[in-house]
C-alpha positions in Angstrom: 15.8 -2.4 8.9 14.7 -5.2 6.4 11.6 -6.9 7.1 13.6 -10.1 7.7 14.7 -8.3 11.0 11.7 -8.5 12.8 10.6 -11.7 13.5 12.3 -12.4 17.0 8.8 -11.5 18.7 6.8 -12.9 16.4 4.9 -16.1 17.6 5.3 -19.1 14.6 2.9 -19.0 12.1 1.2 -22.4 11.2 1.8 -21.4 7.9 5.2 -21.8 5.8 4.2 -21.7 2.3 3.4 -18.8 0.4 2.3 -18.5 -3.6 1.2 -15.1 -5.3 -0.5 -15.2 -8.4 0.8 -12.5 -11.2 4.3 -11.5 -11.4 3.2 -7.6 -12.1 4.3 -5.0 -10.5 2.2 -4.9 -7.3 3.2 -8.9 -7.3 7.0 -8.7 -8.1 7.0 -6.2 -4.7 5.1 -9.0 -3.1 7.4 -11.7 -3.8 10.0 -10.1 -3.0 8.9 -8.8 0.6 8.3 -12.8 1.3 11.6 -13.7 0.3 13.2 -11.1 2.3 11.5 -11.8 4.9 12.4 -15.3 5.7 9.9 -17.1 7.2 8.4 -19.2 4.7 9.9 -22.1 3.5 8.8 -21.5 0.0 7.5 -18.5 -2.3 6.1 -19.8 -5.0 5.2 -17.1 -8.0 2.2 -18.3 -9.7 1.8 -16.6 -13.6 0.0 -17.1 -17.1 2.8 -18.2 -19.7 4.6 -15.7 -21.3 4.5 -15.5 -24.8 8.0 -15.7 -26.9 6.4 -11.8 -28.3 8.6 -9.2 -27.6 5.5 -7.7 -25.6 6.2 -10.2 -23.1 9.9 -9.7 -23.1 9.9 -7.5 -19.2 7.7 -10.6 -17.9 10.2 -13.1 -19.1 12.9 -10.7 -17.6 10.5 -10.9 -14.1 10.4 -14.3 -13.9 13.9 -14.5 -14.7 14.6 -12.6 -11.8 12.3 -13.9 -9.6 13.7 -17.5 -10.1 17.1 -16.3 -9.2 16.3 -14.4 -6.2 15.0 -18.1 -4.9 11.2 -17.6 -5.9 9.8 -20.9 -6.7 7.8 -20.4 -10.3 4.8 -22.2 -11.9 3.2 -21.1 -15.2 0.0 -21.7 -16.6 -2.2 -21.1 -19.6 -5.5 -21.4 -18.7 -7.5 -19.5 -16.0 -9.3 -23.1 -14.7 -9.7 -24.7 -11.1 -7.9 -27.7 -12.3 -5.1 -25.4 -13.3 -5.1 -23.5 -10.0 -5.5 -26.5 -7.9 -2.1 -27.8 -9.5 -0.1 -24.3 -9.2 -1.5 -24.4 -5.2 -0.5 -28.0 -4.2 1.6 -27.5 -1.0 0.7 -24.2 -0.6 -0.8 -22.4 3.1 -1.2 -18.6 1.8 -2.1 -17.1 -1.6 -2.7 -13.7 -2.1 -3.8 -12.9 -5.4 -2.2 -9.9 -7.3 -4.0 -9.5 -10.8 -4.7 -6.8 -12.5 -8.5 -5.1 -12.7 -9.1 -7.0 -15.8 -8.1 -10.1 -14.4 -10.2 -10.3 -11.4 -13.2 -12.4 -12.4 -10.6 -14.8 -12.8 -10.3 -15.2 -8.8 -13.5 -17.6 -9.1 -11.1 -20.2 -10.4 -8.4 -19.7 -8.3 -11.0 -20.0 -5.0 -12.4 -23.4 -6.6 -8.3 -24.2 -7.1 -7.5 -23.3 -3.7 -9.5 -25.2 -1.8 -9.2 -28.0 -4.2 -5.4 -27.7 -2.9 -6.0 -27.3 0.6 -5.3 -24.0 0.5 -6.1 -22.7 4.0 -5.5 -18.8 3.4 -6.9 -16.7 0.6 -6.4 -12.8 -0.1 -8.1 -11.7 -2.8 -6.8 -8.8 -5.6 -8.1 -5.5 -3.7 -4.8 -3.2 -2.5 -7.2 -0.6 -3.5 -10.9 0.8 -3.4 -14.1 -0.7 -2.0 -16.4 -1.0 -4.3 -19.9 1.3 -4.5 -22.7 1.3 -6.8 -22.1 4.8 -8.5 -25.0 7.4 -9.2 -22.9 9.2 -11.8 -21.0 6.4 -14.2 -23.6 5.7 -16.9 -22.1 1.8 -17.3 -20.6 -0.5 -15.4 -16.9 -0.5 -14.8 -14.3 -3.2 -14.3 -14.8 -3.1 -10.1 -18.1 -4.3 -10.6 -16.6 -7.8 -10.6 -15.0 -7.2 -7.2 -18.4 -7.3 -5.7 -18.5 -10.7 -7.0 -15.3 -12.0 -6.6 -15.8 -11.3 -3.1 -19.7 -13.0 -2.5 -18.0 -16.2 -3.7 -14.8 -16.0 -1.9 -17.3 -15.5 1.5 -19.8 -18.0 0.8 -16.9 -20.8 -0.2 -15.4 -20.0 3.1 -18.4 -20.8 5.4 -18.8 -23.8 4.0 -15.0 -25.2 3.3 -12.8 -23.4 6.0 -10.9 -21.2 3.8 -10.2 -18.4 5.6 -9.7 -15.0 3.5 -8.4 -11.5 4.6 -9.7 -8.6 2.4 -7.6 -5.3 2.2 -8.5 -1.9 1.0 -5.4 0.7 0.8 -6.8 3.3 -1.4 -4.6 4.5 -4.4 -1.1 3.9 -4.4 0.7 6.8 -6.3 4.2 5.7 -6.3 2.9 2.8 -8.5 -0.2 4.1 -10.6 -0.1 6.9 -13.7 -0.6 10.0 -12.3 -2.4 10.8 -14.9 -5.0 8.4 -14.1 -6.3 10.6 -11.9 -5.8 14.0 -14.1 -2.3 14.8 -12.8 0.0 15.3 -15.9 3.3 15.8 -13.3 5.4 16.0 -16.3 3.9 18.9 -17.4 2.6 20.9 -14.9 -0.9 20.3 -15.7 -4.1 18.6 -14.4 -7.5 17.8 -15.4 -10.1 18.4 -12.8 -13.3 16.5 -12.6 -16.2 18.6 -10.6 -15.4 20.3 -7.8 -11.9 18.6 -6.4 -13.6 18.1 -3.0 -14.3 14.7 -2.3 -12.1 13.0 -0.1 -9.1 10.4 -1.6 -7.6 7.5 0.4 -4.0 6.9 -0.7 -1.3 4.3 0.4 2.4 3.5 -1.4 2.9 0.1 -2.8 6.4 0.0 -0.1 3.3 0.9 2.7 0.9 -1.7 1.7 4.2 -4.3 0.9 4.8 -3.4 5.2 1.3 -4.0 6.0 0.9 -7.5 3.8 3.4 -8.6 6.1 2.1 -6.9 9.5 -1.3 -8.8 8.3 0.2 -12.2 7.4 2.0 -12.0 10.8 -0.9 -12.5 12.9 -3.5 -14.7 11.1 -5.5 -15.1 13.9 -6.0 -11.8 14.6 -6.1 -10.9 10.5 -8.4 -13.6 8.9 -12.3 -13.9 7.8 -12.3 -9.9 8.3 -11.9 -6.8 6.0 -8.9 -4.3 6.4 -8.6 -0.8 5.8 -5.8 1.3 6.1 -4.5 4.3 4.5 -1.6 6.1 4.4 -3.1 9.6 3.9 -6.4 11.3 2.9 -6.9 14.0 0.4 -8.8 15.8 -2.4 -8.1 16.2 -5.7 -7.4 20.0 -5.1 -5.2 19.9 -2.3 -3.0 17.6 -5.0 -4.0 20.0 -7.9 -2.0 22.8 -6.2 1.1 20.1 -6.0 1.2 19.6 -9.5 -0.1 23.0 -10.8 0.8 25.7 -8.3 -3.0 26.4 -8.0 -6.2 24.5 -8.1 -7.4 27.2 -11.2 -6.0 28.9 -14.1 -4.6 28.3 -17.4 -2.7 24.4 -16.5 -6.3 23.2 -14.7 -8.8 22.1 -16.9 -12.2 21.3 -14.9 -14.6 19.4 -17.0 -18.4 18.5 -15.4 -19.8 15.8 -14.3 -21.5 15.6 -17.5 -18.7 16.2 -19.7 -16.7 13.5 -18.0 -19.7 11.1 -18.7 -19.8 11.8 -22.4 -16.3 11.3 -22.8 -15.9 8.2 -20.8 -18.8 7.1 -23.3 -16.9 8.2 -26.2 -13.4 6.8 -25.2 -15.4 3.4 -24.1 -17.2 3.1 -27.3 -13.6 3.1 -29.1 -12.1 0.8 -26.8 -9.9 3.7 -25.7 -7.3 2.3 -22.8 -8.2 6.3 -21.6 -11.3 5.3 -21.1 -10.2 3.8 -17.5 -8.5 6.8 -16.6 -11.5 9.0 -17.1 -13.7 6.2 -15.1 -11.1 6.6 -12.0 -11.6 10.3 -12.5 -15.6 10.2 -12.2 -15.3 7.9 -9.3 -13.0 9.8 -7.1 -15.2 12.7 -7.5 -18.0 11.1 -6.3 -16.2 10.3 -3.4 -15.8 6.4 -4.1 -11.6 6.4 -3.9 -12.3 6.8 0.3 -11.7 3.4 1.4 -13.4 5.0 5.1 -16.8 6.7 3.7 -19.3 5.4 6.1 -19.4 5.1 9.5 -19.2 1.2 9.4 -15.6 1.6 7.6 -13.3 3.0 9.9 -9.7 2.8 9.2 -7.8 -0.3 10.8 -4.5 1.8 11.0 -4.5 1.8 14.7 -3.8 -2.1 14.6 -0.3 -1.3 12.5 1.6 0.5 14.8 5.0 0.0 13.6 4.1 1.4 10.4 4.5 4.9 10.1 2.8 5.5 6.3 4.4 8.2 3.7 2.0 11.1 3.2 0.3 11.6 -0.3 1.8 15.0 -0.6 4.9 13.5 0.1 5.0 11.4 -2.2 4.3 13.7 -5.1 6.8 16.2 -3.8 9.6 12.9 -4.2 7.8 12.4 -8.0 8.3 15.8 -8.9 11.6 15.8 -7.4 12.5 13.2 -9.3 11.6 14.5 -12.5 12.8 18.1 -12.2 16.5 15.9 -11.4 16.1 13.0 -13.5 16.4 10.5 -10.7 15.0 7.3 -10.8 12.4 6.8 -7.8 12.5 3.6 -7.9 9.6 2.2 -8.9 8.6 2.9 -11.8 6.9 6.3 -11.1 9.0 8.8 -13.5 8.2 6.2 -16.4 4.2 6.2 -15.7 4.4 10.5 -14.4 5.8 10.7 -18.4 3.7 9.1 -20.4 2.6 10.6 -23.2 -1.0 12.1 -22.7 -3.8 11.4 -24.7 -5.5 13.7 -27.1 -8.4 11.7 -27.2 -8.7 12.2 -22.9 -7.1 15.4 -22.0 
């Protein structure tokens, strides 16, 4: 059943237009799902200028198809209200799908928003609260959720605009495996700690469903924080996936400590493995579960109609894949392949 199928019981939204900002990969899914869906009179994709670079040849090629799909798109260059305010003119509903390192950027679009009339606002999340950490020795890139988020609240009480925050957890049909010390391709992992602390994990296709479920029913969904997950696990219940076994010759288990000195290390070198060894520390301290304390129970029971895919499911289909040489669709045997890193394995 496409999502398009099921709106025959759903009461009319007030809203019609829809614009999300990034054309990534979490995005593209986004856009996509709106389009299908068939409600809104427009879907508007809302992205920085490519560059003519041959770096920037797959986000031409997005846009490209996007546009041709029926996505209406407007480029900018620079992260400004002013700039934000002119990409959101006519626009009900933005939901903002940037990556980590563009979040602090969400302060404009807010200021641009309201400046538009905007009267919905999700912010970049569609993943893991964020907690003040007793083990990273510096600040990492979710720090600027905490602020992204103050602002977003305090602009709301005094202008109107309503906002919807949504945790999902890890979506492993979409991020590196090895990003959290699963090297699929190869049979191997890299263990942080004990492999105890509990995981939250959600597919993109899942959280793609419950965008929709929640833009459904805005007054039911808005000025409140959702959390749903798919699954929950540890890291050695997915160790054995991978591996076979949580110990032995294919499971390296660094410390606590030793993960802090290389994150350090990598950091200090502006090593991109640097992040994947800051999710790693994280998740062992238990930060990846979106449901921790007793004040952040899961919102699954509002979502009914979605019936979530399992994390080990989801690995079994990856490792499937790879094993076969399918193509899972999104991306995963491309990112489960990657070469691994000397410098963080």
């Amino acid at each position: 059943m496409s999502l398009a199928d099921d709106n025959s019981s759903v009461a009319p939204s007030p809203y019609t237009t829809v614009a999300v900002v990034s054309t990534g990969a979490y995005a593209e899914h986004f856009i996509k799902a709106f389009l299908q869906y068939g409600v809104f009179t427009e879907v508007r994709a809302v992205t920085r200028s490519p560059s003519n670079t041959a770096a920037d040849s797959a986000k031409r090629k997005r846009i490209s198809e996007l546009q041709a799909l029926g996505a209406d798109i407007h480029e900018y260059t620079e992260n400004t209200a002013e700039a934000f305010q002119r990409a959101f003119q006519g626009i009900d509903i933005v939901v903002s799908a940037v990556s980590v390192s563009a979040v602090p950027t969400q302060m404009a679009m807010i200021d641009g928003a309201m400046a538009a009339g905007v009267k919905w606002f999700l912010p970049s999340e569609f993943g893991v609260s964020h907690y003040t950490s007793r083990y990273l020795p510096l600040k990492g890139p979710l720090d600027h959720m905490v602020d992204v988020q103050r602002y977003l609240r305090e602009k709301a009480q005094s202008s109107g605009l309503a906002y919807t925050i949504v945790y999902t957890g890890l979506a492993m049909d979409y991020l590196n495996p090895q990003s959290i010390g699963l090297i699929v391709s190869k049979r191997e992992a890299v263990l942080v700690g004990r492999g105890g602390a509990k995981v939250s994990f959600t597919t993109l296709k899942d959280t793609v469903r419950l965008l929709i479920e929640i833009l459904k029913r805005p007054e039911e969904m808005q000025n409140r924080t959702i959390r749903f997950a798919g699954s929950t696990s540890n890291m050695r219940e997915l160790v054995k996936i991978v591996t076979g076994n949580d110990r032995g010759e294919n499971v390296r288990i660094l410390s606590i400590d030793e993960a802090k000195k290389k994150l350090c290390e990598l950091a200090q070198r502006k090593d991109a493995m640097a992040f994947f060894m800051y999710c790693r520390i994280l998740i062992e301290e238990g930060l990846a579960q979106i449901d921790r304390n007793p004040d952040e129970r899961l919102d699954n029971h509002l979502f009914p109609d979605i019936r979530p895919e399992h994390i080990f499911e989801t690995l079994a289909q990856l490792i499937h894949d790879l094993e076969t040489g399918a193509d899972a669709g999104t991306g995963m045997i491309a990112s489960a392949t990657k070469p691994v890193s000397p410098a963080a394995e």
